[in-house]
Structures are given as structure tokens and as C-alpha cells.
PALUMVEX-655348 format. One record per residue: residue number from 1; residue in one letter; x negated, y negated, z negated of N, C-alpha, C, O, CB in turn. Coordinates in pm, 1 decimal. Glycine has a CB too. Layout:
# PALUMVEX-655348
NUM/A/X/Y/Z/X/Y/Z/X/Y/Z/X/Y/Z/X/Y/Z
...
This chain:
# PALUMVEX-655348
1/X/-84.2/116.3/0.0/0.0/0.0/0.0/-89.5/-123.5/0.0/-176.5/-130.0/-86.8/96.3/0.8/-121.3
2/X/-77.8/-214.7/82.0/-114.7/-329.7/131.5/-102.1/-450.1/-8.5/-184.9/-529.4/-53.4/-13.8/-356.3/269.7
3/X/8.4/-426.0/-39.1/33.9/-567.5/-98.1/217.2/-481.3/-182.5/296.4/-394.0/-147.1/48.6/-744.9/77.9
4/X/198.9/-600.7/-333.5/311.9/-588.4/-389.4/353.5/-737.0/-431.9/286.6/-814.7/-499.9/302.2/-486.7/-499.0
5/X/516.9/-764.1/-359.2/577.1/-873.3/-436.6/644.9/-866.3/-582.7/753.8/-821.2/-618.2/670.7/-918.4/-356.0
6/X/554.9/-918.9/-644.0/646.0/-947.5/-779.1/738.0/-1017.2/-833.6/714.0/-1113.6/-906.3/602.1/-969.6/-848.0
7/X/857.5/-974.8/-803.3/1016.9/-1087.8/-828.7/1033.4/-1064.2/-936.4/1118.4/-1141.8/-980.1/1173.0/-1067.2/-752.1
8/X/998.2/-995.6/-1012.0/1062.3/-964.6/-1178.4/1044.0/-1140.4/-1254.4/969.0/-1238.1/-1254.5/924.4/-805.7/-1294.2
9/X/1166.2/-1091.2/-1309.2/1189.8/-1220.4/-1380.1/1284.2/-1212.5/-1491.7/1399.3/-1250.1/-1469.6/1239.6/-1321.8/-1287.9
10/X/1237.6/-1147.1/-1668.5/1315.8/-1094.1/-1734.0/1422.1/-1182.9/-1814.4/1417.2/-1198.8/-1936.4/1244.0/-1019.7/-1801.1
11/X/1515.1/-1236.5/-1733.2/1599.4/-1321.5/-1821.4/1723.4/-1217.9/-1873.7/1843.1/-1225.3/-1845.9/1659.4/-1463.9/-1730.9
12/X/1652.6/-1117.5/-1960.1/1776.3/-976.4/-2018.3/1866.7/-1053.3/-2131.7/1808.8/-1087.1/-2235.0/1678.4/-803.6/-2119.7
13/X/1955.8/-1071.7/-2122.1/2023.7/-1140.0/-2193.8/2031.9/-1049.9/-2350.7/2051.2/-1106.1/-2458.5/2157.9/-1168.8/-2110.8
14/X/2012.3/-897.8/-2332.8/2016.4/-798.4/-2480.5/1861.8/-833.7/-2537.6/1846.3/-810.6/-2657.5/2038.8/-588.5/-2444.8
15/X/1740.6/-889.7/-2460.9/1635.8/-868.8/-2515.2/1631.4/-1038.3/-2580.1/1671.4/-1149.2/-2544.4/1517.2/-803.5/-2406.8
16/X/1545.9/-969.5/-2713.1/1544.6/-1113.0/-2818.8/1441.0/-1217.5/-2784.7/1429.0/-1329.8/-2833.7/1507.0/-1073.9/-2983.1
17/X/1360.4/-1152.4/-2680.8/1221.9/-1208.0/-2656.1/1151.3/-1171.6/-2479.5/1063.6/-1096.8/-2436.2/1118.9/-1127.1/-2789.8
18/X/1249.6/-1273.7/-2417.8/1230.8/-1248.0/-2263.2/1066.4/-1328.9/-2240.5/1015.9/-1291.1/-2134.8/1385.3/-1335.3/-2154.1
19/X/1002.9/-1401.0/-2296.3/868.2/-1434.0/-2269.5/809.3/-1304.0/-2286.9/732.8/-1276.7/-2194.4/806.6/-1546.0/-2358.2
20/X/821.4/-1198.4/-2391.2/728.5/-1101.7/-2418.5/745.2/-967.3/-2349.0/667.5/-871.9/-2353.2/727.2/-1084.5/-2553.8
21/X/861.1/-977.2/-2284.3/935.5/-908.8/-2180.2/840.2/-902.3/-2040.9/793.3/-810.2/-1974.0/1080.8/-991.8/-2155.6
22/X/836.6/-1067.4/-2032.4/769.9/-1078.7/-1857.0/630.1/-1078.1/-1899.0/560.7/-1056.1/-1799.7/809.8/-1244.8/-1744.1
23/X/563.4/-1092.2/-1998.1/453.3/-1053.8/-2034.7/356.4/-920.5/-2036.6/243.1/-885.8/-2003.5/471.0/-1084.6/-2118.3
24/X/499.0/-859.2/-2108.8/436.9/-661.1/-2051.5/474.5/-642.6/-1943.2/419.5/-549.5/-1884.2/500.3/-506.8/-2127.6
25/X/571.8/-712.8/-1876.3/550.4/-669.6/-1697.9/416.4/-723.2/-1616.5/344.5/-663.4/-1536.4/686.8/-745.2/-1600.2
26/X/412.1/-814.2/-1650.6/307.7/-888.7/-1555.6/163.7/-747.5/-1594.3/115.2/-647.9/-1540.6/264.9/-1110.8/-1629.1
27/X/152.6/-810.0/-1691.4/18.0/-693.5/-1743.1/49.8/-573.0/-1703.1/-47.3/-506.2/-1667.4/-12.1/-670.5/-1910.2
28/X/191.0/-502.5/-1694.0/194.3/-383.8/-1666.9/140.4/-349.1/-1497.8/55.2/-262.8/-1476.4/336.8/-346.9/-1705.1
29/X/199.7/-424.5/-1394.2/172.4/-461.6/-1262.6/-4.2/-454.3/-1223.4/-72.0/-398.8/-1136.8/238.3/-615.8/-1248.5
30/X/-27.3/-533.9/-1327.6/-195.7/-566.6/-1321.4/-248.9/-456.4/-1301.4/-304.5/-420.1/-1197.7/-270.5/-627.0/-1446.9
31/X/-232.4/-387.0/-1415.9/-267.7/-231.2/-1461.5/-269.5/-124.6/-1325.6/-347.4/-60.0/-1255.6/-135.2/-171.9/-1581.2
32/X/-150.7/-150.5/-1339.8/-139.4/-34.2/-1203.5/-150.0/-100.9/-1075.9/-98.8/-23.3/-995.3/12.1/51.0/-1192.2
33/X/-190.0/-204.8/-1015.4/-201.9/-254.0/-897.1/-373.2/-205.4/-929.8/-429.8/-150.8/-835.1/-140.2/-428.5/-864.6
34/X/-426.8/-218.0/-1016.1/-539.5/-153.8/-978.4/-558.3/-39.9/-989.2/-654.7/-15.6/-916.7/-622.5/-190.2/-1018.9
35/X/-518.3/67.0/-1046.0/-479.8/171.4/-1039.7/-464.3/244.6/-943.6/-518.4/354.1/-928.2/-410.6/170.1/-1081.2
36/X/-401.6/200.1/-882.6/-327.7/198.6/-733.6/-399.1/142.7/-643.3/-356.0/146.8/-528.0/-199.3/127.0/-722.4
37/X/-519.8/79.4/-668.8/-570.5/-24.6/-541.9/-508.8/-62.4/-434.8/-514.7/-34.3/-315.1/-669.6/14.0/-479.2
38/X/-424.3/-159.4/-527.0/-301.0/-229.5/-429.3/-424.3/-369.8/-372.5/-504.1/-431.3/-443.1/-107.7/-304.5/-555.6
39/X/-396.2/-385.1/-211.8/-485.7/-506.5/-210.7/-442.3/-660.3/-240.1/-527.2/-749.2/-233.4/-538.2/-507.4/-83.3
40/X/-372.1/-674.9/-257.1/-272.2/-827.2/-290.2/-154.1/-808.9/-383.7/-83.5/-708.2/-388.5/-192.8/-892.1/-143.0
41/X/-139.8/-930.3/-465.3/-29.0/-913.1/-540.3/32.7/-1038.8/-500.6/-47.1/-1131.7/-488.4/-50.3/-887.9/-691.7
42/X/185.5/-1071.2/-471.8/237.9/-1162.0/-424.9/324.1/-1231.5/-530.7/388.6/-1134.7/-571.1/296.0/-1120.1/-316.6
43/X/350.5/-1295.7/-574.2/393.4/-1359.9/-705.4/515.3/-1515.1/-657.5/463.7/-1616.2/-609.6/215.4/-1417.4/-799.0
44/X/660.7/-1508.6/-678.7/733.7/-1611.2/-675.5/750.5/-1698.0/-769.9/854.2/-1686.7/-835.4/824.3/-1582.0/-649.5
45/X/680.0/-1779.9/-795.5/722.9/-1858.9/-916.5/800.3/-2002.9/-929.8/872.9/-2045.5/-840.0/610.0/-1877.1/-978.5
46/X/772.5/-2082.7/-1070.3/893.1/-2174.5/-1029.7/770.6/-2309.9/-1041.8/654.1/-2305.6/-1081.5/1066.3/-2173.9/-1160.6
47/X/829.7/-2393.2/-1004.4/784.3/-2556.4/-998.3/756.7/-2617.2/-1160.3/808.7/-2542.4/-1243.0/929.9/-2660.2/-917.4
48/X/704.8/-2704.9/-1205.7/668.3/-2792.0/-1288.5/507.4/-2798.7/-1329.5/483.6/-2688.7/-1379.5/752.2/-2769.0/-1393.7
49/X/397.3/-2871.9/-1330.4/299.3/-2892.4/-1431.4/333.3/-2842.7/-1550.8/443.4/-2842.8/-1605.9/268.9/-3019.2/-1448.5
50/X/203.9/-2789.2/-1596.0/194.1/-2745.6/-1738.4/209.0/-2849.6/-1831.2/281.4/-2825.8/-1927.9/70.6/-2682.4/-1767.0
51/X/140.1/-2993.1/-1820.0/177.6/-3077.0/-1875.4/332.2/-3127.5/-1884.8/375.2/-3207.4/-1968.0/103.6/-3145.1/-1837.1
52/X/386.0/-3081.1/-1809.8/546.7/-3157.5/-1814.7/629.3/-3062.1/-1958.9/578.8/-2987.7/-2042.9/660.1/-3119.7/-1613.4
53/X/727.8/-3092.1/-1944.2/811.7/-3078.9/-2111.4/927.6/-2931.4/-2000.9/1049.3/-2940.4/-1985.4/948.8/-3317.9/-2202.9
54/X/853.1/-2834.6/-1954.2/897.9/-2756.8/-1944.0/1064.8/-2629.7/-2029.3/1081.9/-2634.9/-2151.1/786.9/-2749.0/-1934.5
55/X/1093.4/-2601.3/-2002.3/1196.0/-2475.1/-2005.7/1089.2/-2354.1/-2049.2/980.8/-2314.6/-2006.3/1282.5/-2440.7/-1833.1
56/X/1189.1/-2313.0/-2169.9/1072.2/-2150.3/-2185.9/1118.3/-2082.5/-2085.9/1067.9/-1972.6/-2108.7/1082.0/-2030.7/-2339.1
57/X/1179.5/-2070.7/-1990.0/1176.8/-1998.9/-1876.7/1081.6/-2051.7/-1776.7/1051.2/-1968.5/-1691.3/1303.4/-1990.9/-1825.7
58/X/1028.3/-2164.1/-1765.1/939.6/-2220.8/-1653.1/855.3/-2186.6/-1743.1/793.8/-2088.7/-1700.7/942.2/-2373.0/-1586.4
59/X/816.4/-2219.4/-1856.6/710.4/-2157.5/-1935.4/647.8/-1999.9/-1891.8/532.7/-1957.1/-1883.0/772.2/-2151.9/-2078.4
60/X/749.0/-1953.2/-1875.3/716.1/-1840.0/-1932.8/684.1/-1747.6/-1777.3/616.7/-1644.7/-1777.5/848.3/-1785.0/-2046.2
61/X/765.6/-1825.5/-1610.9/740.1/-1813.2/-1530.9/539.1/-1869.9/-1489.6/475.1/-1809.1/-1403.8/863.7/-1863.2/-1484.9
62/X/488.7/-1967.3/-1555.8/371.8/-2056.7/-1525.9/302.1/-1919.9/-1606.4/259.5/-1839.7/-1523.3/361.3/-2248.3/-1594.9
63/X/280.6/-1874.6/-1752.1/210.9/-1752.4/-1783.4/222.3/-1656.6/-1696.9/111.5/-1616.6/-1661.3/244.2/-1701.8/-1895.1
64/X/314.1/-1599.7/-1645.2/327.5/-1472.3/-1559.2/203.4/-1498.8/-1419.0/130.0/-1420.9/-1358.1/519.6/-1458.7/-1496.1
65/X/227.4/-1646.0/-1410.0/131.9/-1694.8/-1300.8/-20.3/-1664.2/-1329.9/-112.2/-1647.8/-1249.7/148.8/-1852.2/-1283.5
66/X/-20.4/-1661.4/-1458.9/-198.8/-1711.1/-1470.4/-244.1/-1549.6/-1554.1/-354.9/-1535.9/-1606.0/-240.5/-1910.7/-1612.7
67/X/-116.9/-1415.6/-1554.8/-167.9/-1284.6/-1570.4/-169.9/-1245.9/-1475.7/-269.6/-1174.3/-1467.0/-120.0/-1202.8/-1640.6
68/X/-105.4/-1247.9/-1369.2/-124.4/-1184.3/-1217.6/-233.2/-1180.3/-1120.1/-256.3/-1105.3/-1025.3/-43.9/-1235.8/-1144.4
69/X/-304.8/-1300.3/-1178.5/-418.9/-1280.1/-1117.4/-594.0/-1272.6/-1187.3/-707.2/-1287.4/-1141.3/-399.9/-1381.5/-1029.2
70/X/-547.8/-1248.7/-1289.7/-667.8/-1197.6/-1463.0/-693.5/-1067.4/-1403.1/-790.6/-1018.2/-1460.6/-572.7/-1171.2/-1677.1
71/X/-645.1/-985.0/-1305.9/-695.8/-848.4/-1316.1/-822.2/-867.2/-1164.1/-877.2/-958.8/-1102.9/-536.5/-708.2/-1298.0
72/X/-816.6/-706.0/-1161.4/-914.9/-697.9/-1008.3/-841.2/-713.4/-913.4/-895.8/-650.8/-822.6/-992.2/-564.8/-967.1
73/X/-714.2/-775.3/-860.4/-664.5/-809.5/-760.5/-591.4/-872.2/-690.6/-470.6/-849.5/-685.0/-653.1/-772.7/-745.2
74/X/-656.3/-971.6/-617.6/-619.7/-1107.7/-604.1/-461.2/-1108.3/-575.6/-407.5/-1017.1/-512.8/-707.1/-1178.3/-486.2
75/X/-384.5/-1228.6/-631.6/-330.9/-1265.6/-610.7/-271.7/-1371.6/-566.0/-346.0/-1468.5/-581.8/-329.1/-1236.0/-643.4
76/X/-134.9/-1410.1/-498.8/-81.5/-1506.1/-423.7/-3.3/-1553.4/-482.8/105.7/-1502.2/-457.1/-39.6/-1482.4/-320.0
77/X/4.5/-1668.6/-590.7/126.6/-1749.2/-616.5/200.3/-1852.2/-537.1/145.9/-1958.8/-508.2/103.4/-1806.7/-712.8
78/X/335.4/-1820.3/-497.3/397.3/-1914.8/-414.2/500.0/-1974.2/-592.2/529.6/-1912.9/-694.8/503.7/-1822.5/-235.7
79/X/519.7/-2101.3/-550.4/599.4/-2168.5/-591.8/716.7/-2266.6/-533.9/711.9/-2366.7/-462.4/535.0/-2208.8/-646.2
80/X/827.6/-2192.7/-597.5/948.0/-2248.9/-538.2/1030.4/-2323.6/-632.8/965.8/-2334.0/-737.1/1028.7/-2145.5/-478.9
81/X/1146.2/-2381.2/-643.1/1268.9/-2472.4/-659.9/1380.6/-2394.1/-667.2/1449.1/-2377.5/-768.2/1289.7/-2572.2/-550.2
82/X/1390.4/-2367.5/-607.3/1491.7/-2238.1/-575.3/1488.3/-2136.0/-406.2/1411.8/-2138.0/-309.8/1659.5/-2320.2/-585.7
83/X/1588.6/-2071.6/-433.4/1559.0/-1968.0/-302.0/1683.9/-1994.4/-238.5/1768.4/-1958.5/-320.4/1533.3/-1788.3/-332.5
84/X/1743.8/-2039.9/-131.8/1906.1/-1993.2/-55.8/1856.9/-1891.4/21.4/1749.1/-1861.8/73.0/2000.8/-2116.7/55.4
85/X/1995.5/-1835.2/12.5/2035.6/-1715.5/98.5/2133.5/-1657.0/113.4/2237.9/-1709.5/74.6/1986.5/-1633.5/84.7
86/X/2135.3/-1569.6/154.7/2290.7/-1483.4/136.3/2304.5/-1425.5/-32.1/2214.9/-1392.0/-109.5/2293.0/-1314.7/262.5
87/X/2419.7/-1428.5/-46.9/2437.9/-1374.6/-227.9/2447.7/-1522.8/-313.0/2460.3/-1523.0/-435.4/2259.9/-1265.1/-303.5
């Protein structure tokens, strides 16, 4: 496998702690993208500076950003606003 997009984005409404949620995903991904010697990891994230007075969800989207690419394989952060589409 070439490349994996990472859309996960744990807003679980049962879990008490969705930062620590997308946290063991991201790391989990890491793990096994090298594992796997996946060659790219593709990453959607959201808009704001770290300095700005962020959302713990943009928060917590900007960390997911900066574990995805801590391992052996590079990754691609795109940043978006939102997505249209069908749905």
C-alpha cells in the first residue's frame, strides 16, 4: 500500500475524553504505517494557528497533526474549513 488517508476524527459522543481518543488513533496509525511500510500518510485537518483561542476539537485536530508525522513516515497534512459534498 502506497499511501493511507487518515479521516478519523473521534468526536464519540459515549467517550469522556475524545482528545485522548484521537490521540491513541493517531499513534496507533503511526505504529502500524510503519509496520506496514506504508509510504505516505495523508492527514485532513482543520484551519486555525496554534496561537489563536482555538476549540478543543481544533485543538485536538492541530495535535493529531503534529503525531502523524513523529513516526518513520512522512506525512501530508492538508488543511481544510470544511468539506461539501454529497451527504
Amino acid at each position: 500500500m502506497d499511501a493511507v488517508y487518515y479521516l478519523v476524527h473521534s468526536m464519540n459522543l459515549q467517550s469522556s475524553d475524545f482528545e485522548k481518543d484521537d490521540r491513541t488513533a493517531a499513534n496507533n496509525l503511526v505504529k502500524a504505517a510503519e509496520e506496514e511500510k506504508i509510504k505516505r500518510i495523508i492527514f485532513l485537518g482543520g484551519l486555525g494557528d496554534d496561537g489563536d483561542h482555538l476549540s478543543t476539537h481544533l485543538q485536538s485536530r492541530h495535535e493529531v497533526a503534529r503525531i502523524l508525522p513523529s513516526g518513520k513516515v512522512p506525512a501530508t497534512v492538508l488543511r481544510a474549513a470544511m468539506i461539501i459534498g454529497a451527504g
